[in-house]
N, C-alpha and C positions, 0 to 999 in steps of 0.2 A: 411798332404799333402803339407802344407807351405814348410817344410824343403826339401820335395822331388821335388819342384818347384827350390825352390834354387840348387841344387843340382845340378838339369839336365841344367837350363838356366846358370850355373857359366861354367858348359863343355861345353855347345852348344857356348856362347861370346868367349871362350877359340879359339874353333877351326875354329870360323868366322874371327875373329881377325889373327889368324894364317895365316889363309887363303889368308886374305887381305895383309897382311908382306909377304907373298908368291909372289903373283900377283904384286906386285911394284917390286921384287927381279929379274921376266923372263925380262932383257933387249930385244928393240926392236929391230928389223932388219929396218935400215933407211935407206944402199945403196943396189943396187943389182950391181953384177960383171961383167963388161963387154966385159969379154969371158962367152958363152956359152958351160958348158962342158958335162953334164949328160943328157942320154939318159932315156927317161919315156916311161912304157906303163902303158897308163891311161887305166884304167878299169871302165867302167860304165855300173853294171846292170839294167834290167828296167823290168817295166809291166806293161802293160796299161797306159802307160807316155803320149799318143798323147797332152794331154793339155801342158805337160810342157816341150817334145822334141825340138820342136820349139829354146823355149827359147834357152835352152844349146845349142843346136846348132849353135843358131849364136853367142853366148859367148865364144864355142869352134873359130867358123872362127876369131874371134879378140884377141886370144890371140897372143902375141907378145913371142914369141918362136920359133926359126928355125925348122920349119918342117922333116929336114929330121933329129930331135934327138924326135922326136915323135909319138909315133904309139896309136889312140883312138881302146880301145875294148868294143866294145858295146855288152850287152849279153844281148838278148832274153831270159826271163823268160817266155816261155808259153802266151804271151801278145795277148788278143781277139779283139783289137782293132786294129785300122792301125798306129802306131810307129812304125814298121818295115819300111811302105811305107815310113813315114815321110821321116827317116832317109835316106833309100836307093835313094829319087829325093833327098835328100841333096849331097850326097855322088858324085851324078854324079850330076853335079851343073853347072849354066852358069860361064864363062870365067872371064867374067868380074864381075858378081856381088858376086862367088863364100861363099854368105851365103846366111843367111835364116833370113828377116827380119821380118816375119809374119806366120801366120798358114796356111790355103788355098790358099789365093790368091799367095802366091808367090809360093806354090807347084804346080797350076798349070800352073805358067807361066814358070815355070825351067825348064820342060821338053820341053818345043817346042823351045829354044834355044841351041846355039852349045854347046855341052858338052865335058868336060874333066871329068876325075873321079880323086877324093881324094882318092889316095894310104894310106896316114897314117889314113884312118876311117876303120873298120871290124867291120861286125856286126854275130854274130855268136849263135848258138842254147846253152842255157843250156844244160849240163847233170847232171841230176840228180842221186846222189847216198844216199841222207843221209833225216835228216828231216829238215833240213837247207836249203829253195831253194836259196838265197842272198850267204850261203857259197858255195855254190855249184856251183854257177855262177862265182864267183873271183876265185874259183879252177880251172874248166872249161880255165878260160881265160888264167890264168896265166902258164897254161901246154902250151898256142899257143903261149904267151908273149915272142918278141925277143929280150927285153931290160931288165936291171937287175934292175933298182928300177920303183916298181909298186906303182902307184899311185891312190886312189881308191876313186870315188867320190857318187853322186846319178844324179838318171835322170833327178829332180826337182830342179835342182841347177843352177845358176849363175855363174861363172868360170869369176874372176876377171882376167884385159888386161896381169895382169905380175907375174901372180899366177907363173906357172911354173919357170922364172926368180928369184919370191924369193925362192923358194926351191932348185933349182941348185945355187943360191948364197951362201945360207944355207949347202947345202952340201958339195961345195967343202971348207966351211972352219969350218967344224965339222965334227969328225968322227963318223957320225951317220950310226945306221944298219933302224931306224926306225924315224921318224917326224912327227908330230902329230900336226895339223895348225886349226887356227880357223873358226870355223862355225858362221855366221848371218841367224838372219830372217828378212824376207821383207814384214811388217806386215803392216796392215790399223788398224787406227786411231777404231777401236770396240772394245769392253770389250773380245770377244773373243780371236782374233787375239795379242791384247796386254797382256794378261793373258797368254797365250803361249810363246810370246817374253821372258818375266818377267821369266817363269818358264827355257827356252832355256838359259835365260844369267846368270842364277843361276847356272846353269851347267858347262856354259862357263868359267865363272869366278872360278869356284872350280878348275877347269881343268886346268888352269891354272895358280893360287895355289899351287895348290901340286906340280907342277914342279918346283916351285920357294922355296920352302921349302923342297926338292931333296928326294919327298914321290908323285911320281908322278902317278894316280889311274885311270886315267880316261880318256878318247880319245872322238872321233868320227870318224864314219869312213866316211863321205862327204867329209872330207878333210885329208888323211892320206898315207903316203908315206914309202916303207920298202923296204928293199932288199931280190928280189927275193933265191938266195941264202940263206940267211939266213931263211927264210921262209922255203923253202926246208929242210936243216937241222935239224929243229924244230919241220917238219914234219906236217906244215898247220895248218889247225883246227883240225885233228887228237885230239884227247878227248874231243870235244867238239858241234860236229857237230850233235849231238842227239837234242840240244837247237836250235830253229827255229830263237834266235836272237844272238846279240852276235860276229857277224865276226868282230867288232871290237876291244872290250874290249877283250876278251879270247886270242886274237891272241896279242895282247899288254901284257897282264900275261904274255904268255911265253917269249918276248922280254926281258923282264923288269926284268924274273926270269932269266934268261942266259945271260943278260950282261945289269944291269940298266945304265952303265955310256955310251951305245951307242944309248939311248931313249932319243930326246927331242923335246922341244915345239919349233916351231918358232913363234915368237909372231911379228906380220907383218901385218901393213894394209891392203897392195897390196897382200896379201895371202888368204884374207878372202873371204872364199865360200859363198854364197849366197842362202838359199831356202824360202821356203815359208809354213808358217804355215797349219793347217788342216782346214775346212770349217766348219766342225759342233762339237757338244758337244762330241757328239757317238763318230766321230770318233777321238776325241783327247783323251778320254777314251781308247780305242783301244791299241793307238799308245803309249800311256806311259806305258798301260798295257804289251805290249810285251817288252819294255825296262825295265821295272820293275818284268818281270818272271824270267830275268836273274842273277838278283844280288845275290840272294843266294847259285848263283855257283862259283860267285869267290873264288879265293884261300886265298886269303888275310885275316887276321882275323882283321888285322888291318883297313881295307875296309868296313868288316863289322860290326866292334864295330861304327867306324862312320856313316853307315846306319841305324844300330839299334839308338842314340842320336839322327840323324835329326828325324826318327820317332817317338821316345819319347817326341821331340821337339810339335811336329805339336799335338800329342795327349794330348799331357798337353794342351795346346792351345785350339782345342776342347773338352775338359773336362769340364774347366773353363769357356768357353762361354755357353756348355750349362746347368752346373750343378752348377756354382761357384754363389755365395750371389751377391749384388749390388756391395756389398763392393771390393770386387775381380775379379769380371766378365771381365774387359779388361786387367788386371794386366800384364797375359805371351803375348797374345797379342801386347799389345805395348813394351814391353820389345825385340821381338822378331821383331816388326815393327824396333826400333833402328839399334839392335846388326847387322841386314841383309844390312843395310845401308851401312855398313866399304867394304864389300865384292862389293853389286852393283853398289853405286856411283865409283869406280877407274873399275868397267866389263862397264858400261852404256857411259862411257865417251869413254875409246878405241874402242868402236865399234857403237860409235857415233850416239846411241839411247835415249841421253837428251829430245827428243822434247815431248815425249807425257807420259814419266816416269811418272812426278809428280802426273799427273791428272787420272792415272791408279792404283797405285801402293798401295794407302791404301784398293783400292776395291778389286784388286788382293790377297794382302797378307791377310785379308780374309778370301776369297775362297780358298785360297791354301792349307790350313791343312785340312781340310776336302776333299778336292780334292785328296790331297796324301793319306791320311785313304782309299778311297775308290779304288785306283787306286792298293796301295798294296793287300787289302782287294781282290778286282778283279783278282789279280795276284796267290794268292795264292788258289781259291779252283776255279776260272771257267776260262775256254776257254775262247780263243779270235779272232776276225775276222780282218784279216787284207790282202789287195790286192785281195776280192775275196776269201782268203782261211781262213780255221779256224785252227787254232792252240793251242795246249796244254802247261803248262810252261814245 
C-alpha cells in the first residue's frame, strides 16, 4: 500500500503544483477601456429566488454600463413563489430612486410612486423541451436575445459596479468566441459556510490553472460570456441536454473542441460575481451532487484521468485515517494538507478570502475526502433533489 501511496500523492503534488504555475501564468486585467463597445444580453434564469431577487436586482441598477448596449433576460422556471412580482414592481420602479434597496418594504413603496419602466429588464416564461430545465431557460432566452454576446449568470448572485466594463474591455482586445470570469462566495464566519468557500476556491483556483497552462477544463456558468452565433453554429446544448446539469461545462467542450485558441479566462477583480453558499448539510449534498452527476460525461479523457487522481487522492486519505496503524494514520493527510497549499494560498489571496482561511482550513480539509466519497458515491447510483425537483444523473 506504501508504494501505491507514493505513487498516487507524487501525481496528485505533480498536478497541484502545475496547477499553481498555471494560476500565476492568467495575467490580470487592471485597466478597463474607456469607450464602450459590446452589446450584452444577460441571461438570468431563476426559481423561487424571492429571497435573493432583491439582491441582484439592485446590483443590476448599479452597474456602471451604458444601458442602451444592454438588455437583462430574466427566465421564469416555473417559480411558486412571488419573484415574478418581485421583479416586475422593480422593472416599473420610481424615477428617482430607480432600484431596489430592500425586500418588502421598498416593494411596497415603489408602486405608489410615479413610474417609468426599464426597457432593457424582460422577464419571460421558460419553455421546456428536454430534461435540462436551467438549459432550457438559456435556450428559451437566447432565441428572444437581440444582442450577440450572451452573458449568463444566476439569480443568487451579486453583479460587481464594472462587471460588464471588464468583459467589453476584455473583448474588444481579444478575439474571443467565449470568456469564462470568476466566481466568489459570500460566506459567514461557520464551519458550514467556510467548508463550502474552501471547496468553491478549489474549483476556482483549478479553473483557473488550466488556462494558465493552455489545458483549460472547467468554467462556471454565474459568470460566463459567448457569442450568440457561434453557439448557434455549434448547435446549443444539442447532445447534451438529456443531463439535468451541465449548461456550462458541455457547452464549454464544444467551444474549446472547435476552436481552443478563442476560449479564455479574464482573471479581473472588478469581474467577480458574487453568490452565496447553501444553508444546510442536505442541501450542500444535493448541490455537489448534481455537479458531480455530470463529470462522467465529459469528453476529455484527459479531464477525467484527473478526476479519477483527485478521487484516488481523497480515498487514500480515508483509507488511512480509518484503517492505517498509529504509525501512518495522518501520513496522506498531511501530505495532502501541504501539496493543496501551493494552489489555495495564490486562489485565497486574488479573491481576497485571507481572513477566516487559517482558522477553517485543517478542519475542512478533513471533512473533505470523505465528503467527496460520499458526494461521488451519491452521484453514481441515487437521485437527487434540487429547486423542488428530483433528478436522475
Amino acid at each position: 500500500m506504501i508504494w501505491l501511496l507514493i505513487f498516487i500523492f507524487t501525481f496528485y503534488a505533480i498536478l497541484i503544483l502545475w496547477l499553481a504555475i498555471g494560476f500565476k501564468k492568467v495575467k490580470e486585467l487592471k485597466k478597463t477601456a474607456s469607450v464602450n463597445k459590446t452589446s450584452f444580453s444577460v441571461i438570468i434564469p431563476f426559481r423561487n429566488e424571492a429571497e435573493n431577487i432583491p439582491i441582484l436586482l439592485k446590483s443590476i441598477a448599479e452597474l456602471n454600463y451604458p444601458k442602451e448596449l444592454v438588455e437583462f433576460i430574466l427566465v421564469d422556471d416555473a417559480s411558486t413563489d412571488n419573484s415574478v412580482k418581485i421583479i416586475q414592481q422593480f422593472v416599473i420602479s420610481n424615477k428617482e430612486q430607480g432600484e431596489i434597496s430592500g425586500v418588502q418594504e421598498d416593494l411596497d413603496t415603489i408602486s405608489q410612486k410615479s413610474e417609468i419602466t426599464r426597457t432593457d429588464i424582460r422577464i419571460i416564461k421558460n419553455n421546456r423541451t428536454s430534461n435540462s430545465p436551467k438549459k432550457d431557460a438559456i435556450t428559451t432566452a437566447i432565441s428572444l436575445s437581440k444582442n450577440n454576446w450572451i452573458v449568463t449568470t444566476d439569480a443568487d448572485c451579486i453583479l460587481p459596479k464594472n462587471w460588464l466594463k471588464s468583459l467589453d474591455s476584455f473583448i474588444q482586445n481579444n478575439n474571443a468566441k467565449m470568456v469564462v470570469a470568476p466566481v466568489n462566495y459570500k460566506a459567514k464566519n461557520n464551519f458550514l459556510e467556510q467548508f463550502q468557500l474552501l471547496d468553491f476556491m478549489s474549483m476556482q483556483g483549478t479553473t483557473i490553472g488550466g488556462f494558465g497552462m493552455d489545458f483549460p477544463f472547467l468554467c462556471n456558468g454565474a459568470n460566463f460570456a459567448y457569442r450568440k452565433d457561434t453557439f448557434l453554429q455549434l448547435n446549443g446544448f444539442e447532445g447534451n441536454n438529456n443531463i439535468a446539469s451541465g449548461d456550462d461545462v458541455f457547452l464549454f467542450e464544444k467551444f474549446i473542441i472547435a476552436d481552443k485558441k478563442s476560449v479564455f479566462y479574464l482573471k479581473s477583480k472588478e469581474a467577480i460575481v458574487t453568490t452565496f453558499p447553501v444553508k444546510t448539510w442536505s442541501d450542500l449534498v444535493n448541490q455537489r451532487t448534481r455537479w458531480a452527476a455530470k463529470t462522467g460525461n465529459f469528453s476529455s479523457l484527459k479531464v477525467k484521468l484527473i478526476g479519477l487522481l483527485v478521487l484516488l487522492t481523497n480515498f487514500v486519505v480515508v483509507y488511512y485515517l480509518l484503517l492505517g496503524n498509529l504509525e501512518t494514520l495522518f501520513i496522506p493527510f498531511v501530505l495532502k494538507l501541504i501539496i493543496d497549499l501551493f494552489l489555495f494560498l495564490p486562489t485565497i489571496q486574488f479573491f481576497k478570502q485571507e481572513k477566516h482561511f487559517y482558522k477553517w482550513y485543517l478542519f475542512a480539509s478533513f471533512l473533505y475526502p470523505f465528503f467527496s466519497l460520499l458526494v461521488i458515491f451519491k452521484s453514481l447510483f441515487f437521485k437527487y433533489n434540487w429547486k423542488g425537483r428530483r433528478f436522475k444523473k
